[in-house]
C-alpha positions in Angstrom: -69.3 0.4 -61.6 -68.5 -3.4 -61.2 -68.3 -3.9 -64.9 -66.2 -0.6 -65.4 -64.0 -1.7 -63.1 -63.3 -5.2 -64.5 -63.3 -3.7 -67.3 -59.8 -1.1 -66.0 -58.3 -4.2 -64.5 -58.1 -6.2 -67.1 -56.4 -3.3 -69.3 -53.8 -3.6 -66.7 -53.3 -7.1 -66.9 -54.8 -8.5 -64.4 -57.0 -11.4 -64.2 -60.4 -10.4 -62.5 -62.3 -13.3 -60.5 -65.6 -12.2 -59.1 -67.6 -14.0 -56.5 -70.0 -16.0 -57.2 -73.0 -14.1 -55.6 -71.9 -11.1 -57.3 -72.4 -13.2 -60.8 -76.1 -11.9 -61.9 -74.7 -8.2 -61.7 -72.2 -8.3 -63.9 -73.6 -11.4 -65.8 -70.1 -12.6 -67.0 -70.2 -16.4 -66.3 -66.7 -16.9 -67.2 -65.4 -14.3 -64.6 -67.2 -16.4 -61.5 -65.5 -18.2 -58.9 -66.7 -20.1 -55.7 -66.6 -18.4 -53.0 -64.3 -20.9 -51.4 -61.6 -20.7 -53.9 -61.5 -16.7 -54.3 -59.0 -16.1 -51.3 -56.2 -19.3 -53.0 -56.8 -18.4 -56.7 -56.2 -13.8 -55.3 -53.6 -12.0 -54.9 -56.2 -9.1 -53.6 -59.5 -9.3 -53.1 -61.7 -6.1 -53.5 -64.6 -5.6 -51.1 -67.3 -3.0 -52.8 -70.1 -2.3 -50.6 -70.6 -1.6 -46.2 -68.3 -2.7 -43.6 -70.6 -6.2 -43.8 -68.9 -6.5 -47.4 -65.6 -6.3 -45.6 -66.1 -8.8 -42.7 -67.7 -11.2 -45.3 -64.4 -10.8 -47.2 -62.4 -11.2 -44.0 -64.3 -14.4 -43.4 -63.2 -15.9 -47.1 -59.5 -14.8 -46.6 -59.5 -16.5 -43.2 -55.6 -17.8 -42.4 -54.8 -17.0 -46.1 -54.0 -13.9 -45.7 -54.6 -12.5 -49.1 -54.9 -8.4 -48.7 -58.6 -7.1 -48.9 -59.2 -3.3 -50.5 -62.4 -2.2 -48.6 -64.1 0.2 -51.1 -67.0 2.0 -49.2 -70.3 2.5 -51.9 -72.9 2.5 -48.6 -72.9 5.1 -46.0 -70.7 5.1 -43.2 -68.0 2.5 -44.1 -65.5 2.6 -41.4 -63.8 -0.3 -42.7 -64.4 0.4 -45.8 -61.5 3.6 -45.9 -61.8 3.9 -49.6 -64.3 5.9 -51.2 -65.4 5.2 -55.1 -63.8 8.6 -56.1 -60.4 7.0 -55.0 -60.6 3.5 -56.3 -58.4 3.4 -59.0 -56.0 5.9 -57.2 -55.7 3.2 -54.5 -55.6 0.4 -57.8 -52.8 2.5 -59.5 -50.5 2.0 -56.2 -51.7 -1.8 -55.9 -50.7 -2.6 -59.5 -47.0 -1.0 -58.9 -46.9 -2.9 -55.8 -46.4 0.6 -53.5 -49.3 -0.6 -51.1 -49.8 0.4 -47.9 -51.6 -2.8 -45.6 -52.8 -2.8 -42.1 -52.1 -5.7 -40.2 -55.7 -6.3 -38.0 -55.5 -9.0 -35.2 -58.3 -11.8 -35.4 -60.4 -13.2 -32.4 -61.2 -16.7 -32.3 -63.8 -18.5 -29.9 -64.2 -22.2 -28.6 -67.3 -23.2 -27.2 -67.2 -25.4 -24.5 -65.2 -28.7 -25.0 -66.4 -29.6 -28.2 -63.7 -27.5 -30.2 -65.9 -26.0 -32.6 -64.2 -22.6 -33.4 -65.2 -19.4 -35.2 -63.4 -16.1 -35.9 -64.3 -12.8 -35.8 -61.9 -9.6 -37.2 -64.5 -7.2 -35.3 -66.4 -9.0 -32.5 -68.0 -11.6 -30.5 -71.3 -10.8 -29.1 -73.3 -12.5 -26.1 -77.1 -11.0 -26.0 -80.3 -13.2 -25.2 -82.4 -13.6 -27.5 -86.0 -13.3 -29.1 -86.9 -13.0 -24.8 -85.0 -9.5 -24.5 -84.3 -10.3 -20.9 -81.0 -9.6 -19.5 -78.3 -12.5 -19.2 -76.1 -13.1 -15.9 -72.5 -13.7 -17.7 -69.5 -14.7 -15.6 -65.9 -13.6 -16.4 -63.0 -15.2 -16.1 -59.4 -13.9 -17.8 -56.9 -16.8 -18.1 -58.4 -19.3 -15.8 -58.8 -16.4 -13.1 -62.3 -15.6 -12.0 -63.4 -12.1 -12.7 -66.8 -11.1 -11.9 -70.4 -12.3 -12.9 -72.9 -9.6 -13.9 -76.2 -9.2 -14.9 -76.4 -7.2 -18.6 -78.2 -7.2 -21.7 -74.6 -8.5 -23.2 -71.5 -8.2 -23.3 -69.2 -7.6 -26.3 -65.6 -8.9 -27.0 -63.8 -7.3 -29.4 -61.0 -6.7 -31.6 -59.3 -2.9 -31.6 -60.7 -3.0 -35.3 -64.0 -3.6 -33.3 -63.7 -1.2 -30.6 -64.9 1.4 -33.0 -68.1 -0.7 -34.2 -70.6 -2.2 -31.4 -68.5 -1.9 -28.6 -68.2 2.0 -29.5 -71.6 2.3 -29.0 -72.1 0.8 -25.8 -69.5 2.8 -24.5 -66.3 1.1 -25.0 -63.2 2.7 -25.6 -61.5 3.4 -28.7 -58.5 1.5 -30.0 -55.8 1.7 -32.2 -56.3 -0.7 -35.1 -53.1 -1.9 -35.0 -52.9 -2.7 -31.6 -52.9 -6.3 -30.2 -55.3 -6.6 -27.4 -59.0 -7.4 -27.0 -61.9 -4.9 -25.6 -64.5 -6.4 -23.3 -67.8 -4.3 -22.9 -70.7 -5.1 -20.9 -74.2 -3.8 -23.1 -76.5 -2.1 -20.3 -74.5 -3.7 -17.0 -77.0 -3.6 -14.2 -74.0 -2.5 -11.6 -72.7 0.7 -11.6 -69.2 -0.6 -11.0 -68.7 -2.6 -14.4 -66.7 -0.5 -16.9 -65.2 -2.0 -20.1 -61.7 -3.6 -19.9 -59.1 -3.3 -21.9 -57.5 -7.4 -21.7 -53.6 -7.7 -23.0 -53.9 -10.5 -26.3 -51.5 -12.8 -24.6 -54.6 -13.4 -22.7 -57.7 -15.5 -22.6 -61.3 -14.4 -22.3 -63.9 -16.7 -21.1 -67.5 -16.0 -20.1 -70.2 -18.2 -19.0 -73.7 -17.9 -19.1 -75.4 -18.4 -15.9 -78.9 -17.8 -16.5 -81.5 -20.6 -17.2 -83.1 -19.2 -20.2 -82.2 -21.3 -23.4 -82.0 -18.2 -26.0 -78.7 -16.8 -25.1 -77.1 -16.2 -28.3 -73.2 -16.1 -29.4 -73.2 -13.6 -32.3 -69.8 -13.4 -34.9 -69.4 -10.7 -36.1 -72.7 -9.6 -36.6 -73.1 -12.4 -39.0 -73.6 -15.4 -38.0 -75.3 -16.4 -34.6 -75.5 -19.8 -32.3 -77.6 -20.6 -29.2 -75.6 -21.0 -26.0 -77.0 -23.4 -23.6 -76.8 -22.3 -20.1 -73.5 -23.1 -18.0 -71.5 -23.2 -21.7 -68.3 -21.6 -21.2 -66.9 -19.5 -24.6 -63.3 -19.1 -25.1 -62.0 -16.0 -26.9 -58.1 -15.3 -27.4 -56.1 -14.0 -30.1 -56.1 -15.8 -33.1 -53.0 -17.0 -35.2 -53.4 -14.9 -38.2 -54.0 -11.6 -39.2 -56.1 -10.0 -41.5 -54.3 -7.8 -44.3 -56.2 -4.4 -44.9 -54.9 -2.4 -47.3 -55.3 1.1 -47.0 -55.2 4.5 -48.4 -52.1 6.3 -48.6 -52.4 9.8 -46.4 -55.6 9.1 -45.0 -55.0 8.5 -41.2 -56.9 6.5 -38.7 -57.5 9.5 -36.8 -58.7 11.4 -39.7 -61.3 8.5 -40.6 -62.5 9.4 -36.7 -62.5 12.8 -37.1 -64.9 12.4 -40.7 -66.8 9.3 -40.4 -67.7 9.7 -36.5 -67.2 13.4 -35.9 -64.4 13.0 -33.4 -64.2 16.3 -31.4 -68.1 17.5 -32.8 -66.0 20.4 -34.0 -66.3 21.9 -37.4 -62.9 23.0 -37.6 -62.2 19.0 -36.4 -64.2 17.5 -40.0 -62.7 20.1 -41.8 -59.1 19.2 -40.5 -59.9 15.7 -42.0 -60.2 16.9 -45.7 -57.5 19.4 -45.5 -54.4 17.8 -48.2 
């Protein structure tokens, strides 16, 4: 399909770039770029594969803001919203300009008071590690003490995130388009700890108190650093957004109600595919 597809876009007059990973698929060495350069040197970048595909994308883009097409060719693809059937549908409305994009806030983390920062467009995760013990994490919202808890975790998220991990440890959903960030504790061993939902404006910082040395600060599911006990992580809203675009006519609530069965109806998926 890759080659296909380079193949339509330059017949449109476009100049096609293709990562440099993705070079031994289509085994066009003149078509490569570093990785580095393909956000500066695009006007669009297209991300074919999972929702990984699409983080990995968002992690290239970074403050650049260049639009990213998530084109789904795995098996749920939630950020991915368009399917293969619709790619050059999507690519007709891009190359006329008449694009539809979805602004999607960005987390960024500071550990401790080295300044190292990372940046997430779904989540930041705290779980121990190779141990599988639970972790006692302390919360603290803008300098204001919270709670501490024993958990296996505890996930920070994005509204783009709410519907990925957090979703599955029974965190709310969100809006994409909001601005705020989700905070859900994975297995919390109190029965009073529910997830929040934190105003962006806001700053999330959680500390981990226990004395095991494999507590681990995951970003977005790709990328993952030791925390030392008594490191404090600070999350807030980033500067920048990422630029999805999107499929015209295809709602976020109808990408719930086909992709995760909202409402377990059949007359709710069928809804979802309804012109």
């Amino acid at each position: 399909m890759l080659s296909e597809l380079t193949d339509w876009l330059s017949q449109k007059g476009m100049v096609v770039r293709i990562e440099e990973s993705a070079r031994p698929i289509l085994q066009r060495k003149e078509l490569s770029c570093p990785s580095g350069e393909l956000a500066s040197k695009s006007e669009i970048i297209i991300a074919m594969g999972g929702d990984g595909t699409l983080l990995k994308a968002a992690r290239l883009v970074g403050q650049k803001l260049t639009p990213i097409l998530g084109v789904n060719l795995g098996s749920l693809g939630f950020l991915t919203e368009t399917v293969e059937e619709e790619i050059y549908t999507v690519l007709e409305d891009v190359v006329k300009d008449s694009y539809e994009v979805d602004r999607r806030m960005v987390l960024e983390a500071k550990l401790g008071d080295v300044g190292h920062e990372f940046h997430a467009l779904n989540d930041f995760v705290i779980i121990m590690g190779e141990s599988g013990r639970i972790v006692e994490i302390a919360l603290h919202v803008s300098d204001e003490y919270v709670c501490a808890f024993p958990a296996d975790g505890v996930i920070v998220s994005t509204p783009t995130g709410s519907t990925a991990y957090s979703l599955a440890a029974g965190g709310p959903i969100v809006h994409p388009t909001m601005d705020c960030i989700v905070v859900t504790p994975i297995c919390a061993h109190s029965l009073g700890l529910r997830p929040m939902i934190i105003p962006s404006s806001e700053t999330i910082e959680t500390e981990v108190r226990s004395r095991a040395e494999d507590a681990r600060l995951v970003v977005d599911g790709q990328e993952s650093l030791r925390l030392k006990s008594g490191l404090r992580v600070q999350i807030r809203m980033a500067d920048y957004h990422i630029n999805l675009i999107k499929p015209k006519k295809k709602s976020f609530f109808e990408i719930l109600r086909t992709k995760l069965r909202l409402g377990g109806r059949e007359e709710d998926r069928a809804a979802g595919t309804e012109g």
